[in-house]
ZAMARGU-4260 file (C-alpha; in steps of 0.2 Angstrom, whole numbers, plus 5000, padded with zeros to 4 digits):
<rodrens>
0) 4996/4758/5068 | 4983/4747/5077 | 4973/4755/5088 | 4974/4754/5107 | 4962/4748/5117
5) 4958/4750/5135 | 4938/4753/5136 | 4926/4741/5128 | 4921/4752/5119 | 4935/4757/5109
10) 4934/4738/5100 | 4921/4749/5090 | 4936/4761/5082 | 4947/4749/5079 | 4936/4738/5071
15) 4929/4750/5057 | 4945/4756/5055 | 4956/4740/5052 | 4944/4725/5050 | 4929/4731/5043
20) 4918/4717/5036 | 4901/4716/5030 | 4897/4701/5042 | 4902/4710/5056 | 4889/4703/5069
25) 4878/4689/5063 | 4859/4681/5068 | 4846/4670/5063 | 4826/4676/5062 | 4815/4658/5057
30) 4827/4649/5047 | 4835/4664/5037 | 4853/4672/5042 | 4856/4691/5044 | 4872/4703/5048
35) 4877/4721/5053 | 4890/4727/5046 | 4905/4734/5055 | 4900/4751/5048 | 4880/4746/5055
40) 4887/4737/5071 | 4898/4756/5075 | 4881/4766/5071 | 4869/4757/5080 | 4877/4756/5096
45) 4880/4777/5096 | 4863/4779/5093 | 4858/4769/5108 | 4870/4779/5120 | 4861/4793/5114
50) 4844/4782/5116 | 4849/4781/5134 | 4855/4798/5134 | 4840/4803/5129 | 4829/4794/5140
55) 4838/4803/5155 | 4850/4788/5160 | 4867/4794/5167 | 4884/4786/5170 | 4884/4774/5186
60) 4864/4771/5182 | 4861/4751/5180 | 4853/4743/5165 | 4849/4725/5165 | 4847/4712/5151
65) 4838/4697/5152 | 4840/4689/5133 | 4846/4673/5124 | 4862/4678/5113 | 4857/4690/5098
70) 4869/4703/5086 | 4858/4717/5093 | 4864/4712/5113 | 4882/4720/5108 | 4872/4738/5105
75) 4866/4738/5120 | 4882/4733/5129 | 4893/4745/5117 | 4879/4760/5120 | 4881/4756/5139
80) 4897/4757/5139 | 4900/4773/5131 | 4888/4782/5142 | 4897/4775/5160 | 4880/4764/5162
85) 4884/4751/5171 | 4878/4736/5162 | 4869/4720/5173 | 4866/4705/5161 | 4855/4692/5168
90) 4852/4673/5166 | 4835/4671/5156 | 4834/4654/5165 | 4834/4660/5183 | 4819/4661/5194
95) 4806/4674/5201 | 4817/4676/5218 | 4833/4677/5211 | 4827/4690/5196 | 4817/4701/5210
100) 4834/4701/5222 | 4846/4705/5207 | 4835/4718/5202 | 4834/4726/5218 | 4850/4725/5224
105) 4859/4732/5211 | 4844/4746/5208 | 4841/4743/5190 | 4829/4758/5181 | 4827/4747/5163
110) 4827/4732/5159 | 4829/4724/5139 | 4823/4707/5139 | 4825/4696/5124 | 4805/4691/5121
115) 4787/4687/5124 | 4792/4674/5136 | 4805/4684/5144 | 4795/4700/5146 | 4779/4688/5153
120) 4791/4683/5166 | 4799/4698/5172 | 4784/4714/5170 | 4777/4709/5186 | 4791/4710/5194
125) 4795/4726/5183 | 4780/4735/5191 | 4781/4727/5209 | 4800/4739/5208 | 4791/4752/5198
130) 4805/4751/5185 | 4802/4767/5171 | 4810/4757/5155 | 4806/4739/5149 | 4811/4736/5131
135) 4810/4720/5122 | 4825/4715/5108 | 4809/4703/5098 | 4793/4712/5092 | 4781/4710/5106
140) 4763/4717/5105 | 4761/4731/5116 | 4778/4734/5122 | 4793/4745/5118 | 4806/4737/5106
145) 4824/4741/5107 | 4821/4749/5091 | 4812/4763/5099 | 4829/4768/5108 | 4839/4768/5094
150) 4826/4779/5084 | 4825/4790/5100 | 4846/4792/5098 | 4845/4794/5082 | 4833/4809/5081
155) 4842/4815/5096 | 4858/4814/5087 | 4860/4833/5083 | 4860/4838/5100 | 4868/4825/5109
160) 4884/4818/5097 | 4894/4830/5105 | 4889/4827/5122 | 4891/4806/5117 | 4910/4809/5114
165) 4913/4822/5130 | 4907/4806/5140 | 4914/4792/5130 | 4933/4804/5134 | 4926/4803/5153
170) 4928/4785/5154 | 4941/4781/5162 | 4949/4760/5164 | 4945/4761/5182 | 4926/4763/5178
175) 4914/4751/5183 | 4907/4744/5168 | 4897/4729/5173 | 4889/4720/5188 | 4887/4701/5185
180) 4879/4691/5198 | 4885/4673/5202 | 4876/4660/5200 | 4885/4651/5213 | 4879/4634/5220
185) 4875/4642/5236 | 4865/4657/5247 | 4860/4674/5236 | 4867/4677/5221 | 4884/4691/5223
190) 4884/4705/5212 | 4904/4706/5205 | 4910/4722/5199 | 4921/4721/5185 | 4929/4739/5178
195) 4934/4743/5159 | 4951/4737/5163 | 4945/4724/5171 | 4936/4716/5156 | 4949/4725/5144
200) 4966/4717/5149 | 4959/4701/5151 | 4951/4700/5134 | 4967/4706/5125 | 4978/4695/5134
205) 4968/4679/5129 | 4965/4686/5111 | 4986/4685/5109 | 4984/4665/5110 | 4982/4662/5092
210) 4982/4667/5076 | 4965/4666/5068 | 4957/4684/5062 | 4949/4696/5051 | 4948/4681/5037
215) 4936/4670/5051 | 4921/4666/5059 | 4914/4660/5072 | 4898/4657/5083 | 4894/4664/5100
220) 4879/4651/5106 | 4885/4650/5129 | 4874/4665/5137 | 4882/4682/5133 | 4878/4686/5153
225) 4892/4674/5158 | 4907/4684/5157 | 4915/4669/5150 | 4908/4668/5134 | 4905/4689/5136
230) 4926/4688/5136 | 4927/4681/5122 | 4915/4688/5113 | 4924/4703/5114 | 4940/4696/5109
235) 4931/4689/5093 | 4928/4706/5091 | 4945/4714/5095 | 4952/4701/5081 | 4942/4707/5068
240) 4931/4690/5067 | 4913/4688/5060 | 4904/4682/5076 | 4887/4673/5072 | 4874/4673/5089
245) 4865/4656/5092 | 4850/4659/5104 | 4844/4641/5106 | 4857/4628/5111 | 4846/4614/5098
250) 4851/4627/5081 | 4869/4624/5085 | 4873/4609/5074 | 4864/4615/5060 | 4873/4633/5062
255) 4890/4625/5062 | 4884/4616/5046 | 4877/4633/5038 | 4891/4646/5046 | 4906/4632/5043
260) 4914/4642/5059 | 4933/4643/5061 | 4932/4642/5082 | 4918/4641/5096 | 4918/4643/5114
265) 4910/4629/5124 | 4908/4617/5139 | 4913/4600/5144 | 4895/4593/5144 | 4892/4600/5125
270) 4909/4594/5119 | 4904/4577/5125 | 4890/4574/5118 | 4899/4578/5101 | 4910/4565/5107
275) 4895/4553/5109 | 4888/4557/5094 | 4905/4551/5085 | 4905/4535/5095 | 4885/4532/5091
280) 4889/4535/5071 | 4902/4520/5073 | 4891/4509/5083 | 4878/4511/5067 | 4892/4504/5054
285) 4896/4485/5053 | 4908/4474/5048 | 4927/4480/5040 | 4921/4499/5038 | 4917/4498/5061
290) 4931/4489/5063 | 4943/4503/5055 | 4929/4518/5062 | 4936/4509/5083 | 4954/4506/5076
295) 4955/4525/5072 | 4944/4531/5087 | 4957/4521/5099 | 4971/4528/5089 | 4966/4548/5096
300) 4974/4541/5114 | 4991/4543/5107 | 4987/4561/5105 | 4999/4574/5113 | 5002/4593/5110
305) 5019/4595/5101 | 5022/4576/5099 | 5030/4568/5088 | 5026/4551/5081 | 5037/4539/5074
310) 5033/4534/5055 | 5021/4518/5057 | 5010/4528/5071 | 5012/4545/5057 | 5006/4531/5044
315) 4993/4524/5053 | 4986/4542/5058 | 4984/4548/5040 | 4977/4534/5036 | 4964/4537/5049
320) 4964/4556/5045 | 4958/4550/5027 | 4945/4538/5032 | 4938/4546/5049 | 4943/4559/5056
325) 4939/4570/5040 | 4921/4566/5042 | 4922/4572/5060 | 4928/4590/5055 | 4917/4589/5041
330) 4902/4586/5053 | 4908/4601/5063 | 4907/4613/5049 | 4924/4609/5038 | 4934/4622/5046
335) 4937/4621/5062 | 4955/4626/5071 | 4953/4627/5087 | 4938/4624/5103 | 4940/4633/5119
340) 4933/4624/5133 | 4929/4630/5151 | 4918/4630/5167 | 4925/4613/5170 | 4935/4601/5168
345) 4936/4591/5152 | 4939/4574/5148 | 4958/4571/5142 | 4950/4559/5129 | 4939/4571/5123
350) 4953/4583/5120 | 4963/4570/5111 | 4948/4564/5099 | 4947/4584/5094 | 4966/4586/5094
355) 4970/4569/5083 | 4955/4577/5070 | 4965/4594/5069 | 4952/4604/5079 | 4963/4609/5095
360) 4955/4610/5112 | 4960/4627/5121 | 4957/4622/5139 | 4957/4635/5150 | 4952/4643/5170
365) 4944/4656/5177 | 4930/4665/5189 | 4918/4677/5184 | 4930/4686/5199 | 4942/4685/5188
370) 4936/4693/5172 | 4937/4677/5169 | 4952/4669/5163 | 4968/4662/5172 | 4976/4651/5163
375) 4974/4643/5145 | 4982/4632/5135 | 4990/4641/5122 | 4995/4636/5103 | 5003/4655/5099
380) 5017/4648/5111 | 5016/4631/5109 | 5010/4630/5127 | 4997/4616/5125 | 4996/4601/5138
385) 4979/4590/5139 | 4973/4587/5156 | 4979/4603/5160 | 4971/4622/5160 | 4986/4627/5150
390) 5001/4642/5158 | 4994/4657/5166 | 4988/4671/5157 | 4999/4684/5151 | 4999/4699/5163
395) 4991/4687/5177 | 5001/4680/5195 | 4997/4664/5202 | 5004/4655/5219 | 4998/4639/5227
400) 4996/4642/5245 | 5001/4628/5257 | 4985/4622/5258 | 4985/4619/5239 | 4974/4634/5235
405) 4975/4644/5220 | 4979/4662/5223 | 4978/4675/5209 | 4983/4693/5207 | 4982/4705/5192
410) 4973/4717/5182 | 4959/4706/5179 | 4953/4704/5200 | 4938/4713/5202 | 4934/4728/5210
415) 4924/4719/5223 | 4906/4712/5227 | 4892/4726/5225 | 4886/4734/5242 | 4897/4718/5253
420) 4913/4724/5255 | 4913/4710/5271 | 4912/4698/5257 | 4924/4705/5247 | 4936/4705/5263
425) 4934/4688/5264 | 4940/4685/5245 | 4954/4697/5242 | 4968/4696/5257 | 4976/4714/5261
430) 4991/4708/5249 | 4979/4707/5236 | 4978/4692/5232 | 4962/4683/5228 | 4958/4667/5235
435) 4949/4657/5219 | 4944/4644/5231 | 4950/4631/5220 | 4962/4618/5224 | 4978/4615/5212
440) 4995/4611/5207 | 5009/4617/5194 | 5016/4605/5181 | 5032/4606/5173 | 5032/4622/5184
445) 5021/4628/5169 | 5005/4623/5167 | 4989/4625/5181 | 4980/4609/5185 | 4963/4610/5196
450) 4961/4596/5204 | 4945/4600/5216 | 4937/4616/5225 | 4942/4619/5241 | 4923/4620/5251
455) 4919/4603/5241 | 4934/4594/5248 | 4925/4581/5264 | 4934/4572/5278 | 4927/4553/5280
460) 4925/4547/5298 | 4940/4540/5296 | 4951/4557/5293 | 4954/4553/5276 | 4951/4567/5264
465) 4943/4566/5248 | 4939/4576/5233 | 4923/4574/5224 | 4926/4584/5209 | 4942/4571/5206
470) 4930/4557/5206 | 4916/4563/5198 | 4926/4568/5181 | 4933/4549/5183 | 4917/4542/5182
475) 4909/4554/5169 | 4920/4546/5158 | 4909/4533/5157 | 4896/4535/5142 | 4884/4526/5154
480) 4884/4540/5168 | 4879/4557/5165 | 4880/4567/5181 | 4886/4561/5198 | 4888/4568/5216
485) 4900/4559/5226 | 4895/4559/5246 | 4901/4554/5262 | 4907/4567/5271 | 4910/4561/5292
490) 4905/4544/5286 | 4914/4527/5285 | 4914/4528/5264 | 4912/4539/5251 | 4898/4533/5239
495) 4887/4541/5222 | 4872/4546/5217 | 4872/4544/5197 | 4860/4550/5184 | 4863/4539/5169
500) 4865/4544/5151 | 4846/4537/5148 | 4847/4538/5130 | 4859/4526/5128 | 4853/4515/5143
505) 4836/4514/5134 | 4846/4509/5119 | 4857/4496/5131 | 4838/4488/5136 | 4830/4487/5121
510) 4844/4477/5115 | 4845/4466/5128 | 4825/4466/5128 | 4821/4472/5145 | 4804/4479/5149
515) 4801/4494/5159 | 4787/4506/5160 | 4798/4520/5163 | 4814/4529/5171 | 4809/4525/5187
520) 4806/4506/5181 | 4822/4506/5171 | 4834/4510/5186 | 4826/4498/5197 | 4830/4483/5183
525) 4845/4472/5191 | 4853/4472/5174 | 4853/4490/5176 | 4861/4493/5192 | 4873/4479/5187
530) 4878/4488/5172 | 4883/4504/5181 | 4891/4495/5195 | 4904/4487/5185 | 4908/4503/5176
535) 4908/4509/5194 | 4922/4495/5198 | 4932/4499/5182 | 4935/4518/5190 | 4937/4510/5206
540) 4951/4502/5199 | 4960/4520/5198 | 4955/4526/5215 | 4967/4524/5231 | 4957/4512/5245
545) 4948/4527/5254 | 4940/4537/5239 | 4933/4521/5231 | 4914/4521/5228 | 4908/4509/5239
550) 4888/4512/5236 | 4880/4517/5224 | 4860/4525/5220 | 4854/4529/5203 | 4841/4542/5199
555) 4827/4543/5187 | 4828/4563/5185 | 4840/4572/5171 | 4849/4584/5179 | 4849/4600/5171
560) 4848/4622/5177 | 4828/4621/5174 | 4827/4606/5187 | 4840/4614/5199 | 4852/4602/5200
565) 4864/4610/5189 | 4869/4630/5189 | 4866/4639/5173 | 4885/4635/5169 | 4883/4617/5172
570) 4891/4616/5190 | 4884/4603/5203 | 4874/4612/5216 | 4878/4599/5228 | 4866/4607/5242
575) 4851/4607/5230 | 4855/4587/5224 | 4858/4584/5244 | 4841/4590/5248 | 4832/4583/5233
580) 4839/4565/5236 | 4841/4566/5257 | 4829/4549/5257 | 4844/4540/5245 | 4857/4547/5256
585) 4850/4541/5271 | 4847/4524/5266 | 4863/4523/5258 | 4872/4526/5276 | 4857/4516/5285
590) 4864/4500/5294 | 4868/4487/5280 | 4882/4476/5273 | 4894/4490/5266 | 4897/4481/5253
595) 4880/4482/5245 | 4875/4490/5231 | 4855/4496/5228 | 4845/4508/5217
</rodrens>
């Protein structure tokens, strides 16, 4: 009988009892792989309860971790677990600010950072709080390894295994078991407090959408402190898969090459630039074989979930299958089934590329508030619709309030924001119902479509509405644009700021032999500007009168989390860009011809 689960925790049990495997957890030190074993990933993870135990740390105490993803982050977060310590995982790309508020706020006593870096970055801060424990995951001279704890549990075992499995009866769903701090694009980070049941019925829920198991692997490389990628991590788990950690985003290619993985969670910005990397590899072919690499590339736009093609298209697909898009799965390890996407929204012709090659894109929805997910397209049901974040999750209400925003109620809303219960107020209405703050509709009466957040929706002059989000995934189809903000709010016209895709446009000038000293030279090049501006017109094309980019600025900066343009989830700060570019924006809306376009 398979073994119930409504703790974190118990995924521990029920994994060494019906899907043990030697490659349980997985990790790479220089260029060589390693792995727990179920029975190791079970042992280790007591031994630091009773680590923590026996450095005095009690249920409801908070323990931070500031680490890229590693095997050994699931001890700690099984050991907290067990013990009713609450567990605060933390972005290691944040700032001094944000680290000193988050670890104040939420009154952390240890801290487990994931190396030398890390721990140079947060000990100052660590002794301006007088915090008693900081341990480091890496071997760092002159400071306490992770190790120590689970020797410390270990020697302790005699006394305190008992005590250990008193607690671990005590823990009740209801338990707090985690405080995650948003991110967010604006104001102080807010500490959302997530119980056992919270993350439990979530992760089992989505964990029923396919069919893969104890016979696959996969690799975990999004940051294990977004409880996105900490979801499904434990639904990896609960399945019985072999879950391989990838602590720097460049080692991901060659881990899919070397762990041939059966799914991955990602983003929409990593998924496309596998998508440019497929167009770049035709572009280096010439003659018949580029010819038949665009034919089958242009093919993937009669993808659909569940279609069925007539028997030229069928024929024409095979054919396609045996000559291209075989390479692509092969490029991608071999053995990919499925790709969950999430945090934003994809490109449908992203989706189709993956879907026509047999690698299926699980779309899906959620907030951290959420635990996290919503809705996700789902191949157990044959639930699946591209362009779309799939039916709601099993065990999950949703309504559309008149004003189009998305409401959601269920087992996964958290308990509420840490030490703000005015904020929480403001969230969750006296129904119970949380407000995502999302904007979105019901196709087919069955599948949840965002189409824009709600405080990013601007009014022009005018009194014409327009969504920027909308726009902006429009014109990040382009391979030309990158990023883009869309503007305008109380003006005449809504218009962009755009950081281009610079590797290709350097490619784009050197072919056409421009000269430029650099990024700020290349964007002020006529040829350049006229470039983007007709890609601009193409989506303008798609746009109704009033949402139609009438100006346009280009930047010289990438736009990334360490700059401060992006969040660590990839989300538009918008107030950050605003501020950083206020001298384009007021020259954009400074008294010219509206119809001209500038750099």
């Amino acid at each position: 009988m398979a073994q119930t689960v409504t703790r974190t925790f118990d995924i521990l049990e029920r994994t060494l009892n019906e899907f043990p495997r030697e490659d349980a957890l997985g990790g790479k030190k220089g260029s060589e792989w390693y792995t727990y074993s179920t029975a190791e990933y079970h042992r280790k993870s007591h031994q630091f309860a009773m680590g923590l135990m026996a450095l005095g740390l009690k249920k409801g105490d908070k323990v931070a971790t500031v680490t890229n993803n590693r095997p050994e982050w699931n001890f700690a977060d099984m050991g907290m677990a067990m013990t009713g310590v609450v567990h605060v995982p933390i972005y290691p790309t944040l700032g001094e600010e944000e680290y000193r508020y988050i670890l104040k706020h939420a009154e952390v006593k240890m801290i487990l950072v994931g190396d030398a870096k890390l721990h140079e970055k947060i000990l100052p801060l660590a002794n301006l709080l007088e915090l008693p424990f900081v341990y480091s995951f890496d071997e760092v001279e002159g400071v306490k390894n992770y190790q120590e704890v689970l020797e410390l549990g270990e020697s302790k075992s005699g006394e305190l295994a008992d005590k250990l499995e008193e607690i671990k009866a005590s823990i009740t769903p209801d338990d707090l078991a985690t405080l995650i701090y948003t991110s967010g694009t604006t104001g102080v980070p807010k500490g959302v407090m997530l119980t056992q049941e919270n993350l439990v019925s979530n992760f089992v829920s989505h964990a029923a959408m396919h069919h893969l198991g104890k016979d696959h692997r996969v690799i975990s490389f999004l940051p294990l402190c977004h409880v996105y990628e900490r979801s499904v991590n434990y639904h990896f788990q609960y399945k019985g898969m072999g879950v391989y950690y990838v602590g720097n985003l460049s080692q991901i290619v060659g881990a899919i090459r070397e762990i041939k993985p059966h799914m991955f969670n990602s983003v929409p910005r990593l998924l496309e630039k596998v998508y440019d990397g497929f167009v770049a590899k035709g572009k280096e072919l010439s003659g018949i074989k580029k010819a038949l690499y665009f034919w089958a590339l242009d093919l993937t736009q009669h993808f659909e979930y569940n279609k069925k093609y007539g028997p030229i298209l069928s024929l024409k697909i095979r054919i396609a299958d045996k000559l291209i898009y075989s390479k692509w799965r092969e490029a991608l390890g071999g053995n990919i089934v499925y790709v969950v996407s999430g945090g934003a929204a994809l490109q449908p012709r992203i989706a189709r590329v993956l879907g026509m090659a047999g690698m299926y894109n699980l779309e899906g929805y959620g907030l951290t508030e959420t635990s996290p997910v919503i809705a996700v397209n789902n191949p157990a049901k044959n639930e699946m619709k591209i362009g779309t974040v799939g039916p709601i999750l099993d065990g999950v209400e949703v309504k559309i309030a008149n004003d189009g925003e998305i409401l959601c109620k269920g087992p996964g809303v958290m308990k509420g924001y840490y030490k703000a219960p005015e904020l929480t107020d403001e969230v969750i209405d006296e129904n119970g119902w949380f407000h995502t703050g999302d904007i979105g509709i019901m196709e087919e009466g069955k599948y949840l479509k965002i189409t824009d957040r709600k405080k990013e929706i601007f009014k022009l002059s005018g009194g014409k509405y327009i969504a920027p989000q909308m726009i902006e995934n429009k014109l990040k189809a382009s391979n030309l644009i990158e990023q883009v903000m869309v503007i305008g709010a109380n003006e005449k016209f809504a218009s962009a700021l755009i950081s281009p895709n610079f590797p290709l446009l350097h490619d784009w000038a050197a072919q056409h032999k421009l000269h430029y000293e650099d990024n700020k030279a290349l964007i002020q090049l006529p040829e350049v500007v006229s470039l983007i501006q007709k890609e601009v017109s193409k989506i303008n094309k798609t746009l109704g009168s009033h949402e139609q980019i009438n100006r346009i600025r280009l930047v010289c900066e990438e736009w990334s989390p360490a700059s401060g343009e992006l969040s660590p989830t990839l989300k538009l700060r918008r107030n950050m860009v605003a501020v950083k570019y206020q001298h384009l924006i007021d020259d954009i809306y400074s008294v010219r011809k509206q119809s001209e376009v500038a750099y």
